[in-house]
N, C-alpha and C positions, 0 to 999 in steps of 0.2 A: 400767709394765713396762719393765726392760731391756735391750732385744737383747744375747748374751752368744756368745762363740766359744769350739769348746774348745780351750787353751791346749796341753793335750798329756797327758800319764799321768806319775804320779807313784808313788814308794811312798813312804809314811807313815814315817820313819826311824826310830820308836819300836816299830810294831808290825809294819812290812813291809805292808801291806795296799796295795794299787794304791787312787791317788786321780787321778779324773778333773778336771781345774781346767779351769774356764767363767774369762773374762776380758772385762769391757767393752770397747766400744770405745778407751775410753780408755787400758785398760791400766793404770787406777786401783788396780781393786777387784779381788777374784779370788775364786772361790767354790767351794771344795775340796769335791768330793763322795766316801765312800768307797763303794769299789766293789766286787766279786768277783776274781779272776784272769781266770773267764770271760771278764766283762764288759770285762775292763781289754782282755783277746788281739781281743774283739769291735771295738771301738771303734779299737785301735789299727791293726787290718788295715785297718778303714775309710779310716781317715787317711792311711796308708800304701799306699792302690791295690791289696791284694794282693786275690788271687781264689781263693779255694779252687775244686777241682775239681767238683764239688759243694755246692749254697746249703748255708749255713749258715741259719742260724736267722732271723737278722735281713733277709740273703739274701732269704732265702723267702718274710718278709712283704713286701719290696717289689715281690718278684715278684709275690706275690698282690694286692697294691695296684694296681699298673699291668695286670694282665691284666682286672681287675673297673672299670677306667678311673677310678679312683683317685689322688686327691694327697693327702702328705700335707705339710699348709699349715707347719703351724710345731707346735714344741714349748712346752708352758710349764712350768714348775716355780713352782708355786704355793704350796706348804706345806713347814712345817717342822715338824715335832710330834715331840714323845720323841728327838730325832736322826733323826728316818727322814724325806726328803724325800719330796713329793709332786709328780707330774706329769701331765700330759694331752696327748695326741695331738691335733691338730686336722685332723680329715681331709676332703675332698671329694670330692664326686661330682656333677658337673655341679654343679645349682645348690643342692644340699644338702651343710649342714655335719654333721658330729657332733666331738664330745669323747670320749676315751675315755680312760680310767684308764689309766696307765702306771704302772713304774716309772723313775725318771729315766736310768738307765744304759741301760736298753733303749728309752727315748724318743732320747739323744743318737745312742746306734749309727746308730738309723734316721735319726737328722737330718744325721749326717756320709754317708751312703750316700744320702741323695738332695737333700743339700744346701739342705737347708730352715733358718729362720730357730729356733735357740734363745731363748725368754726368761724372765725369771725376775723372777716380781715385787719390789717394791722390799723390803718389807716379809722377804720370805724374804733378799735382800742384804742388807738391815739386821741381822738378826741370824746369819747363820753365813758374809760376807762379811769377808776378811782383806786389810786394806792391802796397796799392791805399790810404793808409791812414797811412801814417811812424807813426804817434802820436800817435795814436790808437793801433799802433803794440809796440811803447816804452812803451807807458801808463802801456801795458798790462805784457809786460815784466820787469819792475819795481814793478808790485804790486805784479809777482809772486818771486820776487828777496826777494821783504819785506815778503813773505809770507813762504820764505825757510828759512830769517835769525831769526824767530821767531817760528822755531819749536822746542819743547822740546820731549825729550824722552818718556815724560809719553803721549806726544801726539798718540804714538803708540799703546797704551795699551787699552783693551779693556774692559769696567765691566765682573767679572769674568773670568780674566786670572789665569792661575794658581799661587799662590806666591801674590797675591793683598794683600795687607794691610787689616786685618781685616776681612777677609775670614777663616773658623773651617777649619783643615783637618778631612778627615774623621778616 
């Protein structure tokens, strides 16, 4: 798994849809999810401190999380299937865990409001995961190019393999 931050809210310039983007640490990879308007105003007040006068929705479960003495651990996004992302809540209570089915929009809201860790398996990066730095991904893929075409045999071998040069048998 990935630990993944969200980078910010986007709209889609083809279709206008708000797209929420998860970004590694590294700032490599970036992983566009699309999302409602709802979810995009949800998420984005998160991020931005603002406080309705009244919980909103997302609000309301952390409210009910922390009154019922409740954390909630980390987010994961687990699947990709038909385009529709899959995710899970990891929640606690004292020393019991559970999982709960999410969807990833309303997993993120909750993890920007109470500052928990997003992650997102490699396997769902691997296939709906978009470059953010091509240079840095050739760069990288070049020095491991020079670093295959400069291996020799003996780079295999360990001090004390059996058969080394200069080694007594018994």
């Amino acid at each position: 798994m990935i630990e993944m931050k969200v980078a910010g809210i986007a709209l889609d310039a083809a279709t206008r849809i708000p797209i929420v983007l998860l970004k590694d640490a590294s700032e490599r990879r970036a992983l566009p999810i699309w999302i409602t308007q709802e979810m995009a105003r949800a998420i984005l007040s998160a991020l931005e401190n603002q406080r309705s006068p009244r919980p909103l929705t997302h609000d309301l479960m952390v409210n009910f999380l922390e009154t019922w003495g409740m954390a909630l651990e980390r987010i994961v996004i687990h699947a990709l299937q038909d385009n529709t992302f899959f995710a899970v809540l990891t929640v606690r209570q004292g020393e019991t865990k559970k999982d709960i089915d999410a969807r990833p929009s309303d997993a993120i809201a909750l993890a920007v409001r109470t500052n928990c860790s997003i992650w997102v398996l490699e396997e769902v990066i691997a296939d709906a995961s978009i470059p953010v730095d091509r240079d840095a991904d050739e760069a990288e893929r070049e020095a491991f190019r020079q670093f295959i075409a400069n291996l020799r045999p003996e780079d295999f071998t360990q001090p004390g393999d059996r058969g080394e040069a200069g080694e007594a048998s018994a």
